[in-house]
C-alpha positions, 0 to 999 in steps of 0.5 A: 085688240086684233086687227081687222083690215090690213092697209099695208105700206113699205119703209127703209128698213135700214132707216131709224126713227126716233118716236119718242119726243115726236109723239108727245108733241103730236099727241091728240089735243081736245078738239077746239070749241070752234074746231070740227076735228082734232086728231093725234096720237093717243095710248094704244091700252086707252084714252086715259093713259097720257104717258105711254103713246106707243109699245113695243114688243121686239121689232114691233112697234104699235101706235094708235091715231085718235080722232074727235069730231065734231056732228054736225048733220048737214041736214040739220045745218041747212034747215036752220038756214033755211029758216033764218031766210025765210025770216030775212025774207017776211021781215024783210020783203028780199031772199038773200043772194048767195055771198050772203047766204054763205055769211050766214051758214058761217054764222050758224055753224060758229054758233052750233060747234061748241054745242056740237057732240063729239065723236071719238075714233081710234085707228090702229097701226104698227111698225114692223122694222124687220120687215119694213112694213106698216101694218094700219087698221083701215080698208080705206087707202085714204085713212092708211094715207092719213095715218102715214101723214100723222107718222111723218109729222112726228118724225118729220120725214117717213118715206112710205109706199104703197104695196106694189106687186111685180105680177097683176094680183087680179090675175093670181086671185082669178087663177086661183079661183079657176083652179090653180094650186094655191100656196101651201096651207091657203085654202079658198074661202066662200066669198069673191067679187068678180069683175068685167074688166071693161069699163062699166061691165058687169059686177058679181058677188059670191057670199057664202058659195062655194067657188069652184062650181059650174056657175063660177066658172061660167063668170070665168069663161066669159072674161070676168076676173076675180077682184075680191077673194075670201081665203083661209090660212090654215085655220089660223086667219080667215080674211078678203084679199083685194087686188089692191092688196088691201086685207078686209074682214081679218079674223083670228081663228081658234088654231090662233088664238089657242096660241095666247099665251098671257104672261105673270101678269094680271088684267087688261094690259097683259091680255093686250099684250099676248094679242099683239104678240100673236099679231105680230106672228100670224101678220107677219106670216101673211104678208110674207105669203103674199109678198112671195105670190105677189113679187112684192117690190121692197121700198127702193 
């Protein structure tokens, strides 16, 4: 269960939730016959586990957001509609005009929803209370926005922000790729995105290139600023940092992972466990890397 993108938002440390009560009540309900969605809080160890909606390990507490969707192909719906037309029209010499088209499309979709196949996701998140960071599974703002929305139904109230940096993090990363000394223990990956600042300018994307060369430095030279940076700490975490602060494509490498350490225990839950474990550890240096670079500001 290791974490692949990082959506980061700050909370109150200071500030103390009860979960508990909250997330039965908000636990994932069966999407409706009726319905196109459904979302809630499941088990982070699984669907079939009913009682255990959260876990903690020290300050840290992981929760999983659980979704049903309804497929319906937009593609498959419009052309059922456009047959129950053509019908109207042969039997009855007239198209239907646009308010009776939309009745119809409603009629169409109350009848296939209950047939409809349901797909089931899950996102990841968890709370650091010594740091006062939510750590969500998603490089979508929206999704992690989605996620913080699902935490204050269950305590009613959960002031959350995003990330907010006193030093332009487009800056930082440009600098970095035109030779700057990074950090101790971060190294340069083999991946970037480079962006004309000006509206609609140029775009230019490095997979698997080594970054410090002439043909990256010519992309400097005529103004284009590093957006996307792939970056390695240590040989613990490999990952893309964005300028939007936004961690994508996070992987565990062997000098983390030799760390698991399983407990008495046997089985599944035990191997979830050492991972969150671990987590914890190696995210939690990783944002405190990029608060220090970043001036990150605290939740005020």
């Amino acid at each position: 269960m290791f974490f692949r993108n990082l959506t980061m938002f700050t909370y109150p440390q200071l500030q103390m939730f009860d979960w508990q009560d909250g997330l039965q009540t908000s636990a994932l309900k069966p999407v409706g016959p009726l319905e196109m969605c459904s979302a809630g809080f499941i088990s982070p160890f699984g669907r079939e586990e009913k009682e255990q909606l959260s876990h903690e390990i020290g300050r840290c507490m992981w929760m999983t957001i659980g979704t049903e969707e309804k497929i319906l192909p937009p593609a498959v719906v419009n052309n059922l509609l456009e047959l129950k037309l053509q019908d109207i029209e042969e039997q009855e010499g007239r198209r239907p005009g646009g308010r009776e088209r939309k009745r119809i499309k409603d009629d169409l979709l109350h009848e296939l929803l209950p047939r409809a196949f349901v797909r089931p996701t899950r996102t990841d998140l968890y709370l650091d209370h010594q740091r006062g960071v939510v750590f969500v599974d998603t490089s979508s703002r929206r999704t992690g926005e989605n996620a913080i929305s699902q935490l204050r139904n269950v305590v009613g109230s959960f002031p959350a922000l995003p990330l907010n940096a006193e030093v332009s993090p487009r800056a930082i990363l440009t600098s970095w790729v035109a030779g700057e000394s990074l950090p101790d223990g971060l190294t340069l990956g083999e991946e970037c995105e480079l962006r004309d600042p000006v509206e609609g300018g140029a775009i230019v994307r490095c997979q698997h290139h080594e970054l410090r060369c002439d043909e990256v430095d010519l992309h400097l030279e005529t103004g284009k600023q590093v957006t996307k940076l792939a970056l390695v700490l240590e040989d613990h975490l490999s990952f893309v940092l964005g300028d939007d602060l936004i961690v994508r494509k996070l992987r565990f490498l062997d000098g983390a992972v030799e760390q698991l350490q399983y407990g008495d225990e046997d089985g599944r839950r035990a191997e979830l466990d050492a991972r969150f474990a671990l987590q914890i550890a190696e995210v939690g240096r990783l944002h405190d890397l990029i608060r220090e670079q970043f001036r990150l500001t605290t939740y005020a």
